[in-house]
RONULUM-452099 format. One record per residue: x, y, z of N, C-alpha, C in turn; residue in three letters. Coordinates in steps of 0.001 Angstrom, whole numbers, padded with zeros to 6 digits. Example, Ala and Ser with C-alpha at 12.3 -4.5 7.8 and 13.67 -1.06 7.14 Angstrom:
! residues 2
SITE     nxx     nyy     nzz    caxx    cayy    cazz     cxx     cyy     czz residu
SITE  013190 -005690  007800  012300 -004500  007800  013200 -003300  007800    Ala
SITE  012850 -002250  007080  013670 -001060  007140  012900  000030  007870    Ser
***
This chain:
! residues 342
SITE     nxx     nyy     nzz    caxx    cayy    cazz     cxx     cyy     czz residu
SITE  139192  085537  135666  139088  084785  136913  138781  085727  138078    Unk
SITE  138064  085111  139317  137694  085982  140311  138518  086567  141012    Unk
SITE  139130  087298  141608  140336  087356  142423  140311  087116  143635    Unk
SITE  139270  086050  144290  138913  085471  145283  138276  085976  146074    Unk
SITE  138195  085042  147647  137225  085996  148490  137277  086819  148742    Unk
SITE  136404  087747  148993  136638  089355  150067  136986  088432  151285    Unk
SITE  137564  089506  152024  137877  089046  153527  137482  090457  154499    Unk
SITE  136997  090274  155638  136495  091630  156322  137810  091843  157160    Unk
SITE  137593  092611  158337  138617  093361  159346  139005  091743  160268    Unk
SITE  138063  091302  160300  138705  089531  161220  138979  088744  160174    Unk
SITE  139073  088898  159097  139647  087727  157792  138624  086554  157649    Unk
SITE  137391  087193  158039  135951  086365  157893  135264  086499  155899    Unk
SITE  135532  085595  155160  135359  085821  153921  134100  085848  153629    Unk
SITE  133691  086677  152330  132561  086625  151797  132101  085119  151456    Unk
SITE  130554  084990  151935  130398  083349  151174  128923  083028  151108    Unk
SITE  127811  083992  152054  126743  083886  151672  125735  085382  151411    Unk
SITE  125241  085380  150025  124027  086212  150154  122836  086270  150598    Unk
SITE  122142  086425  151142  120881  086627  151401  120447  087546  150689    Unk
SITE  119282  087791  149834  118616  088991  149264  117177  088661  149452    Unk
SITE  116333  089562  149830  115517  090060  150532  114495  090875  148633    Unk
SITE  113370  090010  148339  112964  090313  147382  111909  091028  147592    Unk
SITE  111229  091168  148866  110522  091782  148979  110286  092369  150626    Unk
SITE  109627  092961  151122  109468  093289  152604  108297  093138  153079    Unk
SITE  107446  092823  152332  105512  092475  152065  105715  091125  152956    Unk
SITE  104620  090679  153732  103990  089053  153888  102731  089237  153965    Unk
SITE  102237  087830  153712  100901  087613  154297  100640  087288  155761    Unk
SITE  101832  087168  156511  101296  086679  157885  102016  088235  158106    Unk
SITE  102116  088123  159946  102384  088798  161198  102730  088576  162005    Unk
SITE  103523  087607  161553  104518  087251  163025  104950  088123  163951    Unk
SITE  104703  087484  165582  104822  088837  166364  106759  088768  166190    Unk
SITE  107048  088145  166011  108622  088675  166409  109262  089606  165110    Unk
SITE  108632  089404  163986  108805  089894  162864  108371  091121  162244    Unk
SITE  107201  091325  162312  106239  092808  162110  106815  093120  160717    Unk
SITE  105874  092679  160025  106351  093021  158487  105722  094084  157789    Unk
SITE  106008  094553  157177  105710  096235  155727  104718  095358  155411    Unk
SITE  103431  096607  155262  102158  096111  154441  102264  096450  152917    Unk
SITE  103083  097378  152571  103572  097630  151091  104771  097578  150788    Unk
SITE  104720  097517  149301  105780  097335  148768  106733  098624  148417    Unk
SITE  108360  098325  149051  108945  099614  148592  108766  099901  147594    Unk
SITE  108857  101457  147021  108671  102194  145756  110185  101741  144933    Unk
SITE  111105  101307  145191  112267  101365  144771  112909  100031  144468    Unk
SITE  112181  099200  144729  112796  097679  144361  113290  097193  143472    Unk
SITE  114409  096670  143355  115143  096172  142341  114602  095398  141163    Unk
SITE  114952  095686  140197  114281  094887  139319  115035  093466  139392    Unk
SITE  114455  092790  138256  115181  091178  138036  117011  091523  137626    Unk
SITE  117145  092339  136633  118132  092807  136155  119247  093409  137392    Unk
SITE  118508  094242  138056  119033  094214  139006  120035  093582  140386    Unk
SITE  118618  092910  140200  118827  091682  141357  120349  090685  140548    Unk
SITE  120199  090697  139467  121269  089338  138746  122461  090360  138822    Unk
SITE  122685  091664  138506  124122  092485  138692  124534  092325  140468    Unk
SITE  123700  092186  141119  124182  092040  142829  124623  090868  142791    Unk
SITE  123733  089596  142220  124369  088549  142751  125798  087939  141431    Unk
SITE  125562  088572  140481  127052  088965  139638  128371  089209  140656    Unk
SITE  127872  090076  141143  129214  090801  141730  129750  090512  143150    Unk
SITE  128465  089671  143726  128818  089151  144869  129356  087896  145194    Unk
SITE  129115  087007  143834  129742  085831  143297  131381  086080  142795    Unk
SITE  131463  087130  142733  132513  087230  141754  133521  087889  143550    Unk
SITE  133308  088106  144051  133839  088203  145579  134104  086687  146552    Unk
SITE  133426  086048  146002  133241  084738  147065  132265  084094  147232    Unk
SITE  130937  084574  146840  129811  083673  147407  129561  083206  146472    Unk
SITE  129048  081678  147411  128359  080292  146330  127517  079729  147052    Unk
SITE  126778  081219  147930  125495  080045  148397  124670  081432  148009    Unk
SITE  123281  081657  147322  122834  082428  147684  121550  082149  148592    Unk
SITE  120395  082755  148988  119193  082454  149913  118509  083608  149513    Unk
SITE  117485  083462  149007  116244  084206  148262  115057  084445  149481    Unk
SITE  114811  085803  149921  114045  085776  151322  113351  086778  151104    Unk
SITE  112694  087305  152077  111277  088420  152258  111615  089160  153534    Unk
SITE  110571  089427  153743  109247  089089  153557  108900  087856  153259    Unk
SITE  107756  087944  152636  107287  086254  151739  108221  086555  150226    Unk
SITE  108609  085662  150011  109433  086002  148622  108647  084914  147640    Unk
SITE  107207  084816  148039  106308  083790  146957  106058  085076  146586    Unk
SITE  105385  086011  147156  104517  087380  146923  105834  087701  145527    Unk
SITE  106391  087411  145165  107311  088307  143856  107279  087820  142688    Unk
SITE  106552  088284  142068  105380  087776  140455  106610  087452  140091    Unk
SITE  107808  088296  139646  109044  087889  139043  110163  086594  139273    Unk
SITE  109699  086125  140788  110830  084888  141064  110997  083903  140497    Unk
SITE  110597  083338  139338  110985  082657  138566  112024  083188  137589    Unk
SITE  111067  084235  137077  112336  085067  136214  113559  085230  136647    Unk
SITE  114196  085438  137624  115091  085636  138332  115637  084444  138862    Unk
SITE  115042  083644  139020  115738  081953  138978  116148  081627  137689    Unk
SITE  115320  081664  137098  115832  081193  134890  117177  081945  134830    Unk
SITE  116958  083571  135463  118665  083890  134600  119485  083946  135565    Unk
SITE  119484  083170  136535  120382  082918  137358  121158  081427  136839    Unk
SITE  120063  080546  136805  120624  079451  135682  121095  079629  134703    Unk
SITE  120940  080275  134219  121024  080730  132441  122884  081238  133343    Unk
SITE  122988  082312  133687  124446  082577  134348  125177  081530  134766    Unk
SITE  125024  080714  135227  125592  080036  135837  126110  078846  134955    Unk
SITE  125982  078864  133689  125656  077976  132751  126796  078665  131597    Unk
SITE  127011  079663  131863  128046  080433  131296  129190  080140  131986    Unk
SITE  130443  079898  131074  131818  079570  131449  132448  081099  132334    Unk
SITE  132597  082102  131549  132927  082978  131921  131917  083849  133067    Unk
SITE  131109  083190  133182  130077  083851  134776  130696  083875  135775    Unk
SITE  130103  085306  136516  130994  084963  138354  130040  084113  138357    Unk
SITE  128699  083491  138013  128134  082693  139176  128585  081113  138557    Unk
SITE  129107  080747  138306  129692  079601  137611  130282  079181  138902    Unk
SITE  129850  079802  139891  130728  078837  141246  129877  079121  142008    Unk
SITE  128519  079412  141596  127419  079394  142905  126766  078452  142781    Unk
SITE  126948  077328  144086  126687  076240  144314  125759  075506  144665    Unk
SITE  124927  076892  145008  123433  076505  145927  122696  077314  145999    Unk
SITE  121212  077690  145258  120153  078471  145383  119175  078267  146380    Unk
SITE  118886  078913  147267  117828  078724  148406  116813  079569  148546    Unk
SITE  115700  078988  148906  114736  079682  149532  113897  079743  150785    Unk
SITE  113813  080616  151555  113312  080643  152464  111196  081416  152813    Unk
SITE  110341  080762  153061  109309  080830  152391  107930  080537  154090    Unk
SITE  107070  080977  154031  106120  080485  154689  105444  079021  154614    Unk
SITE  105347  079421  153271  104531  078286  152376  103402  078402  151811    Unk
SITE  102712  079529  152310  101223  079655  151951  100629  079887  150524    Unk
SITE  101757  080351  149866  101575  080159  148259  102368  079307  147309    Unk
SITE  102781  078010  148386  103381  077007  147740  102448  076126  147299    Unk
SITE  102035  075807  146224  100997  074850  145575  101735  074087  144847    Unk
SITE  101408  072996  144163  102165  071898  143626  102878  072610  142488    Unk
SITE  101652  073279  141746  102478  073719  140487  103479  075101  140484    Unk
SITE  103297  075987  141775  104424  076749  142124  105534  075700  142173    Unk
SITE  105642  074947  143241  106625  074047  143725  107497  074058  142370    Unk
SITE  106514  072759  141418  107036  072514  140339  107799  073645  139565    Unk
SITE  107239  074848  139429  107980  076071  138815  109204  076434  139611    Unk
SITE  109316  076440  140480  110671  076782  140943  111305  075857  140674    Unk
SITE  110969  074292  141057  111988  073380  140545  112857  073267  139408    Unk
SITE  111870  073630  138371  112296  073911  136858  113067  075296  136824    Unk
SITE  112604  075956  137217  113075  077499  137637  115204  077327  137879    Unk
SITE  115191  076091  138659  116330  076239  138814  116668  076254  140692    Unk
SITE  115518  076636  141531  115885  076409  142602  116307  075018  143184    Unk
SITE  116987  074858  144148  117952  073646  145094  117302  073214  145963    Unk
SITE  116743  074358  147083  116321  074295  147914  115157  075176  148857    Unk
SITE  114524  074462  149610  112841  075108  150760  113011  075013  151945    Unk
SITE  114066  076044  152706  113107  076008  154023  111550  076742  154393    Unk
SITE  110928  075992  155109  109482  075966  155125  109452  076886  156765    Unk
SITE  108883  077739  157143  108707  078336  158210  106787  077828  159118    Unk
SITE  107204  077465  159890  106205  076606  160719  106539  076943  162029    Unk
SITE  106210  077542  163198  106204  077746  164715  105153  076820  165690    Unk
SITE  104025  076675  165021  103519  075713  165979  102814  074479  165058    Unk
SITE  101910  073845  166287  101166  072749  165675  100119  072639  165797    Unk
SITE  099754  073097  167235  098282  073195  167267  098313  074481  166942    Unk
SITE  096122  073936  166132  096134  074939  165414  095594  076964  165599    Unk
SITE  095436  076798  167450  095514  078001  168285  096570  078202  167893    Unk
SITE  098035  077731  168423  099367  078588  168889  099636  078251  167298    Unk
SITE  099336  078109  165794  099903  078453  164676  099220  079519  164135    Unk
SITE  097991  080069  164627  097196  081180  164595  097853  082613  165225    Unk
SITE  098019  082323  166570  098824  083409  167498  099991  083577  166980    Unk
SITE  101046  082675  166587  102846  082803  166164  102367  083152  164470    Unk
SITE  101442  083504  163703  101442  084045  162611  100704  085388  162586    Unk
SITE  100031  085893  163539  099724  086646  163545  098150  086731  163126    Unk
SITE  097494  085690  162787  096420  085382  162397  095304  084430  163491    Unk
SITE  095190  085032  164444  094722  084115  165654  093268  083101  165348    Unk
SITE  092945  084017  164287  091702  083146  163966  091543  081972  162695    Unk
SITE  093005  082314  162333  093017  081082  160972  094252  080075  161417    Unk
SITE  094480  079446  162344  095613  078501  162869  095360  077379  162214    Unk
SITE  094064  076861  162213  093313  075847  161400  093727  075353  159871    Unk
SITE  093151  077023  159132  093537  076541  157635  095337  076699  157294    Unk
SITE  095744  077732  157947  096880  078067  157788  098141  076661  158183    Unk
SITE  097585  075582  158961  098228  074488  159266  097980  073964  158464    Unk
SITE  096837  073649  157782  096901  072980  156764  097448  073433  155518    Unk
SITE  097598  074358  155198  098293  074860  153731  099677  074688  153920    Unk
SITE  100034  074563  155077  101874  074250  155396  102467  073036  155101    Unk
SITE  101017  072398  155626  101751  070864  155446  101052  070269  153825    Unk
SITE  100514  071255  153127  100511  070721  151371  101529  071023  151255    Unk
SITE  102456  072448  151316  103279  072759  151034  104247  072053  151073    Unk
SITE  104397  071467  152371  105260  070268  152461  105617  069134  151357    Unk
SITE  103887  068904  151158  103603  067927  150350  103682  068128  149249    Unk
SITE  103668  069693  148862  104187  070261  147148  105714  069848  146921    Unk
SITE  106091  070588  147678  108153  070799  147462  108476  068966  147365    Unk
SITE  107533  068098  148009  108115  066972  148268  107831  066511  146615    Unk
SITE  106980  066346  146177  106323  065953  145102  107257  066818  143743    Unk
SITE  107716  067677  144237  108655  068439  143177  109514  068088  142958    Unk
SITE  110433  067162  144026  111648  067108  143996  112549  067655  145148    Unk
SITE  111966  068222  145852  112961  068783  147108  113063  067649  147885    Unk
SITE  113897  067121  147980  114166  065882  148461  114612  065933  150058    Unk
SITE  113783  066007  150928  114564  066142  152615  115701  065345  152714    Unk
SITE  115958  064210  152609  116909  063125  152913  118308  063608  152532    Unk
SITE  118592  064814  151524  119411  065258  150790  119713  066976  151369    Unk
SITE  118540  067113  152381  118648  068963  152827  118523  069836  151532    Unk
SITE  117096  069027  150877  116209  070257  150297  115132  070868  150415    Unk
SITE  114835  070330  151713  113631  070502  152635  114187  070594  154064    Unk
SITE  113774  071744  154259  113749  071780  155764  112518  072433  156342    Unk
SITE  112650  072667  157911  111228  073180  158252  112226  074397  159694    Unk
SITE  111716  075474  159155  112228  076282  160269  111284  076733  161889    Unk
SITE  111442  076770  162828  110550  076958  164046  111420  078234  165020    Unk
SITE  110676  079376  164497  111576  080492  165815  110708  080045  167439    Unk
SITE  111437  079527  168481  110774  079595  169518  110853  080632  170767    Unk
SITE  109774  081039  171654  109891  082004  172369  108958  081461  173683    Unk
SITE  109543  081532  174543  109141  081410  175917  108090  082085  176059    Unk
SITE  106776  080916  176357  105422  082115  176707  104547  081704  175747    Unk
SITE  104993  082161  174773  103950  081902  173334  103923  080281  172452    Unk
SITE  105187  079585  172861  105276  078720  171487  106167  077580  172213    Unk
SITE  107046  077334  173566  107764  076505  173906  107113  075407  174133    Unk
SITE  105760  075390  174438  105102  074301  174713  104873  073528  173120    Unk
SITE  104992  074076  171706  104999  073180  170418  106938  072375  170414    Unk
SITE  107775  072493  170954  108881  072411  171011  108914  070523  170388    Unk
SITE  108257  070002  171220  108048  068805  171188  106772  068171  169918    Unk
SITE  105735  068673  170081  105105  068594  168752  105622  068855  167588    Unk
SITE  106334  069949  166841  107143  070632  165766  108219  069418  166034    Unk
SITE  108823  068655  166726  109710  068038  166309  109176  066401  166063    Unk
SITE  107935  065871  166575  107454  064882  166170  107182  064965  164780    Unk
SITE  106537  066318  164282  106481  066178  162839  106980  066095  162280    Unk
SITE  108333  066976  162456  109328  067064  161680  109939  065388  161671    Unk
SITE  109861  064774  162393  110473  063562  162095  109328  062457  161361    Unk
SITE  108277  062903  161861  107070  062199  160471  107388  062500  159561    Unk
SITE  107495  063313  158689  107725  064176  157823  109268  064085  156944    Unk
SITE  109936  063559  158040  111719  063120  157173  112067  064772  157356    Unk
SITE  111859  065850  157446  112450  066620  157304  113592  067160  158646    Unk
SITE  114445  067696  158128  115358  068248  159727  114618  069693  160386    Unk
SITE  114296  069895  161456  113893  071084  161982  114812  071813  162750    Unk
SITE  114936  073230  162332  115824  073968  162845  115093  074925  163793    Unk
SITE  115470  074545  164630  114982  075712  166170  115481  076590  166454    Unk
SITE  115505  077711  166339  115401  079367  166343  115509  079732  167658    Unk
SITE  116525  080637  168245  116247  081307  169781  115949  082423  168840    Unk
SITE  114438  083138  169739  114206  084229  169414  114730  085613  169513    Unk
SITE  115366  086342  168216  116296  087452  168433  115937  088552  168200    Unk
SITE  116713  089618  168683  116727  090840  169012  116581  091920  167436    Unk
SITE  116086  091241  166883  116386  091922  165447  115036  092793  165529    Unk
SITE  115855  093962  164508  114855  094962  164394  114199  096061  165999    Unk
SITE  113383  096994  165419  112791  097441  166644  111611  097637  166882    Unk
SITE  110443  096719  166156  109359  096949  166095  108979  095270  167793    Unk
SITE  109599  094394  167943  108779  093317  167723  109018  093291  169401    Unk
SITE  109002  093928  170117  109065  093933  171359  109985  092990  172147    Unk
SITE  111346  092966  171577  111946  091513  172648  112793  091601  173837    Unk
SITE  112853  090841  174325  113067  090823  175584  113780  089603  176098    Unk
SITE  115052  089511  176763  116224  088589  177185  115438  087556  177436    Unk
SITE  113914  087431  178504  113180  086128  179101  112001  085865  177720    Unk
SITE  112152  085945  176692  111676  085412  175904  112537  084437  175290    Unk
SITE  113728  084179  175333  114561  083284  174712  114820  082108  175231    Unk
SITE  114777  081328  174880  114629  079462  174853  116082  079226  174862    Unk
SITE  117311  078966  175374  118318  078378  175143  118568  077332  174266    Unk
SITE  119320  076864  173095  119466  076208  172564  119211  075057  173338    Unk
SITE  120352  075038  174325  121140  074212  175289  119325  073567  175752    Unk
SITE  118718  074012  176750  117363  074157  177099  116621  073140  176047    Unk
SITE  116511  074095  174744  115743  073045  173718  116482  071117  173531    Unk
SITE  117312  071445  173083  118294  069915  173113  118046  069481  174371    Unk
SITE  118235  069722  175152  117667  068963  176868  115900  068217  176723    Unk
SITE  115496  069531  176408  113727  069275  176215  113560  067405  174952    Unk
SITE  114447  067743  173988  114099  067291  172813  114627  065896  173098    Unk
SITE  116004  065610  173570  117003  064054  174054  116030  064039  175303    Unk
SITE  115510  064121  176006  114762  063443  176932  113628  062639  176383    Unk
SITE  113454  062899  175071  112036  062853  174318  112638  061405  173602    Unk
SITE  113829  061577  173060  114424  061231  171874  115753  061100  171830    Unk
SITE  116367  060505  172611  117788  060703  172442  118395  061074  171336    Unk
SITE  119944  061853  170952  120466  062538  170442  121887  062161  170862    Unk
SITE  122489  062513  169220  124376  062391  169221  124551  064013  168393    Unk
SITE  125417  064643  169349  126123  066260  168523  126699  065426  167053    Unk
SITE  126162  066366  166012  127133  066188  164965  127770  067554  164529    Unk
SITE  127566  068697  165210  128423  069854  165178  128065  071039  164721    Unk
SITE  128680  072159  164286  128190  073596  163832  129602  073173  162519    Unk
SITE  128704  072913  161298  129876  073394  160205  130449  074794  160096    Unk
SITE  131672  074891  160101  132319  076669  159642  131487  077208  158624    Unk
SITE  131004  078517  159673  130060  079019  158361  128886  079178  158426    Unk
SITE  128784  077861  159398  127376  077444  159464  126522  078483  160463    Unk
SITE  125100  078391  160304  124597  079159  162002  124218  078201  162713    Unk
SITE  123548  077025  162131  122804  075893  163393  124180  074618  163274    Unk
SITE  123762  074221  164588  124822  073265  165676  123155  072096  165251    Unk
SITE  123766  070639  164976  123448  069711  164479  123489  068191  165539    Unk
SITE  122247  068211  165503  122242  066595  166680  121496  065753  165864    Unk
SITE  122216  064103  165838  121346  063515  165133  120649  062558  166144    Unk
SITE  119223  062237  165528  118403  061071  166320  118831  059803  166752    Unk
SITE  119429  059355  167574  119781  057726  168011  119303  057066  166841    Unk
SITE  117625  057354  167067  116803  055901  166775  116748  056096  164836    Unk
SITE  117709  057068  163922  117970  056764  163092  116635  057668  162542    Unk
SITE  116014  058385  162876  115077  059327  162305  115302  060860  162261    Unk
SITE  116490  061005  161144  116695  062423  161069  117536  062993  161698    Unk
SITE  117361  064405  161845  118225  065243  162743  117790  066605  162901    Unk
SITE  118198  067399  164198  117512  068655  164626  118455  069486  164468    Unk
SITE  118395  070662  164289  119356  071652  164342  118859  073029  165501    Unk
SITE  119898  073618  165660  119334  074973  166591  120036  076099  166447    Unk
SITE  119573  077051  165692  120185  078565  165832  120699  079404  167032    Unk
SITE  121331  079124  167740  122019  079809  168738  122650  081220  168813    Unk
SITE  122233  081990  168114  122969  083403  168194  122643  084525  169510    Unk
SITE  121736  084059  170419  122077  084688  171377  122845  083857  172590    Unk
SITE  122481  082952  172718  123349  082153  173902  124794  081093  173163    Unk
SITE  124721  081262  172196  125867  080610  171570  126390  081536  170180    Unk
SITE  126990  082809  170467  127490  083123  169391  128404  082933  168088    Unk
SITE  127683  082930  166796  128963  082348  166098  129356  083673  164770    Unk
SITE  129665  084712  165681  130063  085662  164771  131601  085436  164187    Unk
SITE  132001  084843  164833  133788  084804  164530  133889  084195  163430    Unk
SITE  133179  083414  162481  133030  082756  161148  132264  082989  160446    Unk
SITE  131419  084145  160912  129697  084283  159740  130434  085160  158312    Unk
SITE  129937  084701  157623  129982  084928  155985  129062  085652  155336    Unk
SITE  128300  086173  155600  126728  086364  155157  126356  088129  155175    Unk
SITE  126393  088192  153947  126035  089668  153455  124544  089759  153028    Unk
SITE  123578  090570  153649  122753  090842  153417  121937  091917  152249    Unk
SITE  121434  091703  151744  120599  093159  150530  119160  093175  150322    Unk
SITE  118355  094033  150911  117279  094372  150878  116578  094358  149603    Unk
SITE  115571  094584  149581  114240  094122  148586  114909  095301  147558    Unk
SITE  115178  096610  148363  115625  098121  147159  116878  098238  147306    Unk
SITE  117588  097334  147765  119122  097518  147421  120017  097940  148272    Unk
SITE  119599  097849  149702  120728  098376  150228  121690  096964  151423    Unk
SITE  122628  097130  151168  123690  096071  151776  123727  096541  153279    Unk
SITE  123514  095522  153785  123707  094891  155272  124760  093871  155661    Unk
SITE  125885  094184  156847  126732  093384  156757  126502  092385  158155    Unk
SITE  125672  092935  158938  125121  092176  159860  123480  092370  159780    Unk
SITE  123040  091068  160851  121250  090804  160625  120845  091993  162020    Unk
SITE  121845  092197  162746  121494  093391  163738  122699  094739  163493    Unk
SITE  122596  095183  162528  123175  096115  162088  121887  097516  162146    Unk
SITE  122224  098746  161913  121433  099693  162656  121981  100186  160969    Unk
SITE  122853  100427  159985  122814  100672  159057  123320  100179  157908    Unk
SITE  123081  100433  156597  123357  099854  155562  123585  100709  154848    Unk
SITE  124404  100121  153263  124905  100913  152208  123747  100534  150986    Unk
SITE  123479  102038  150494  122782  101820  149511  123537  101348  148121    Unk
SITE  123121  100393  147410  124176  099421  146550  123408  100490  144735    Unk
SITE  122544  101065  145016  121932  101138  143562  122902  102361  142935    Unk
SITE  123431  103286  143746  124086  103971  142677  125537  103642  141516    Unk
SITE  125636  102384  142343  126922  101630  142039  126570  100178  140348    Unk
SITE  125468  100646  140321  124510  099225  140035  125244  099574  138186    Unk
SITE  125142  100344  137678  125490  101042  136241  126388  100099  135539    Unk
SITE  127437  099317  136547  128759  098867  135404  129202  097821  136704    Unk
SITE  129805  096449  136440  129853  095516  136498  130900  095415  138052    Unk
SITE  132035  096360  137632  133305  096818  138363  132845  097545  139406    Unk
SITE  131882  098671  139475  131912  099142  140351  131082  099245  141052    Unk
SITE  130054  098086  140834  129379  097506  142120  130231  096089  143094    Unk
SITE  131362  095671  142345  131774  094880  142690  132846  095626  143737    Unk
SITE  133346  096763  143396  133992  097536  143939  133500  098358  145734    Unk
SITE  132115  098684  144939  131223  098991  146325  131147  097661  147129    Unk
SITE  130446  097066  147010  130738  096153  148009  131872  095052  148605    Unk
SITE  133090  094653  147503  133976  094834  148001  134357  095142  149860    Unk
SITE  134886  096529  148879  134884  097688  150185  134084  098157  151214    Unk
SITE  132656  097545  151476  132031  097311  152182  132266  096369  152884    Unk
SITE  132533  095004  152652  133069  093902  153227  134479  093994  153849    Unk
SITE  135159  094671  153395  136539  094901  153624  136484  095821  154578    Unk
SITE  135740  096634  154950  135681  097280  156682  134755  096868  157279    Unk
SITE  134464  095434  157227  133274  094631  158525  134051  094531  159919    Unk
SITE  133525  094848  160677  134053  094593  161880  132808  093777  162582    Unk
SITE  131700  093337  162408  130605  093277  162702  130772  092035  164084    Unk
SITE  130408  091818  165255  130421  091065  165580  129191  091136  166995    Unk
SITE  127746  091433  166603  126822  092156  167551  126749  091212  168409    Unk
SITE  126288  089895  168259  125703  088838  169045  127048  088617  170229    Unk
SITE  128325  089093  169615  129294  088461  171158  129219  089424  172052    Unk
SITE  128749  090986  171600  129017  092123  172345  127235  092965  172365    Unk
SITE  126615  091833  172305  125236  092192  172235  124907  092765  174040    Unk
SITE  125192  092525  175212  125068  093332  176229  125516  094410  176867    Unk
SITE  126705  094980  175700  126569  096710  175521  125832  096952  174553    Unk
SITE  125057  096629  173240  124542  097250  172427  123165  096925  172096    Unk
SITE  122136  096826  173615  120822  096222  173026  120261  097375  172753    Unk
SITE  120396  098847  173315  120128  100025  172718  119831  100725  171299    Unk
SITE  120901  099604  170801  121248  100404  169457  119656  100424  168573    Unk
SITE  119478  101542  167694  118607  101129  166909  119000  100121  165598    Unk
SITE  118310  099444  165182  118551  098209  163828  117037  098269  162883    Unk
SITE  118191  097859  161959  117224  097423  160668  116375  096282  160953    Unk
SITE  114885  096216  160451  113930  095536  160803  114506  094126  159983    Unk
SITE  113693  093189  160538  114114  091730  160195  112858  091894  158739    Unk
SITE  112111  092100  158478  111373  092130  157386  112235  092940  156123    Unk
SITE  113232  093412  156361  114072  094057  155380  115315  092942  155412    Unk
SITE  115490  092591  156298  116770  091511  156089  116359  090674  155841    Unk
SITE  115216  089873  155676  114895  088452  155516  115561  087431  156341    Unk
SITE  116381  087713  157547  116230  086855  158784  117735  086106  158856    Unk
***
């Protein structure tokens, strides 16, 4: 049996992974600035299943499969099959992981990908989308001259995961939107008409300070508060809350079409409950998404105990809490968001 959650220095328990399969994309998001190659050192599949072994066996039962683009990873199926295949075992730590996710562009979501992950064993798609017209989905990808086709391959994608089985009505579809003052506030209102064509919930992003490539800056950020104002004037709205744990705060539509969510981590911090351990494409553990360093997890990787042990004890001296005390520490240097997967 597990011997339960880790708990850090605030008694904040282990409960979500994020792993980061690759650091590669096909786009360029300006807030993002992603690796044009692939680390030399990346975990294999085998790999990857001893991390989320041992991180299950600590507490977590959600994991989230991220990038970079984490379509770009010839292996992600493989690594979905023996994650099922684990989980399917009595005596597995992951026999209590409850929820496989992915987080994705979309651009190499085609029906019969879709379908393969479905079978694969994945739960769930958030879909990453910033604008609508097809200029400002050109500029927010980094591709100014393909906004056109690139809108359209988002919304097959849509139309893949739907046709697979990712069922929105159920939150197996979602559609993510980072927004930033200047570049993209004016889709605020478009991105959420679709999203409610579409049945899916859209989660709105204040644009953050992660990493040190992507140039940000305090007057680039959209207030949650701000967006929900923009959006109930449009559409009225009832709060249905921030679950413990959770990162987005939840409003549903009056008129019975859905619901919006909004990531608040700079004007609404919710470090005092975050759960969420991070691990890079080559292995190294992150205990925050604006953390400046990490533990390399691979020398520990050999035997079952004492990777469970390393990180453990990694978790067990978190003190992490950047976003409440983020205006003494915008200095700091941090790990790029293309290594954390976001």
């Amino acid at each position: 049996m597990s011997p339960g959650p880790a708990t850090d220095q605030l008694q904040r328990p282990l409960g979500v992974l994020r792993l980061s399969l690759t650091a590669r994309c096909n786009l360029a998001c300006p807030y993002c600035q992603p690796d044009g190659e692939e680390a030399p050192d990346r975990l294999t599949t085998e790999q990857r299943l001893r991390v989320i072994e041992a991180a299950c066996s600590l507490g977590v039962s959600s994991l989230r499969l991220t990038g970079g683009e984490p379509l770009l990873t010839p292996d992600l199926e493989e690594l979905l099959e023996a994650i099922g295949l684990a989980r399917r075992h009595t005596n597995s730590p992951l026999r209590d992981l409850s929820d496989t996710a992915l987080t994705t562009n979309g651009l190499l979501l085609s029906p019969e990908r879709a379908q393969r992950l479905r079978r694969a064993g994945l739960q769930r798609i958030t879909i990453s989308l910033d604008a609508v017209a097809p200029e400002r989905v050109g500029e927010m990808s980094g591709r100014p001259h393909q906004g056109a086709q690139l809108l359209q391959q988002v919304l097959a994608a849509i139309a893949a995961a739907k046709a697979a089985g990712f069922d929105p009505a159920v939150g197996a579809l979602k559609l993510n939107s980072v927004i930033q003052r200047g570049r993209n506030d004016d889709q605020l209102l478009p991105l959420a008409a679709l999203a409610r064509d579409q049945g899916l919930e859209l989660r709105l992003i204040e644009t953050m300070d992660v990493g040190n490539r992507n140039g940000w800056s305090p007057e680039q950020v959209v207030p949650a508060a701000e967006m929900i104002e923009r959006l109930g004037s449009r559409w009225p709205l009832e709060p249905l809350g921030r679950p413990t744990h959770g990162t987005a705060s939840r409003w549903r539509y009056r008129d019975g079409r859905g619901a919006v969510a909004v990531v608040a981590s700079i004007t609404q911090p919710f470090c005092g409950d975050c759960n969420r351990l991070r691990v890079t494409a080559n292995g190294m553990a992150y205990t925050c998404l604006f953390a400046s360093q990490g533990q390399d997890l691979k020398p520990w990787l050999q035997t079952p105990e004492s990777l469970r042990q390393a990180i453990g004890q990694l978790w067990s001296h978190r003190r992490d809490r950047y976003s409440e005390e983020r205006a003494s520490r915008l200095a700091q240097p941090k790990a790029e968001m293309a290594y954390l997967g976001g």
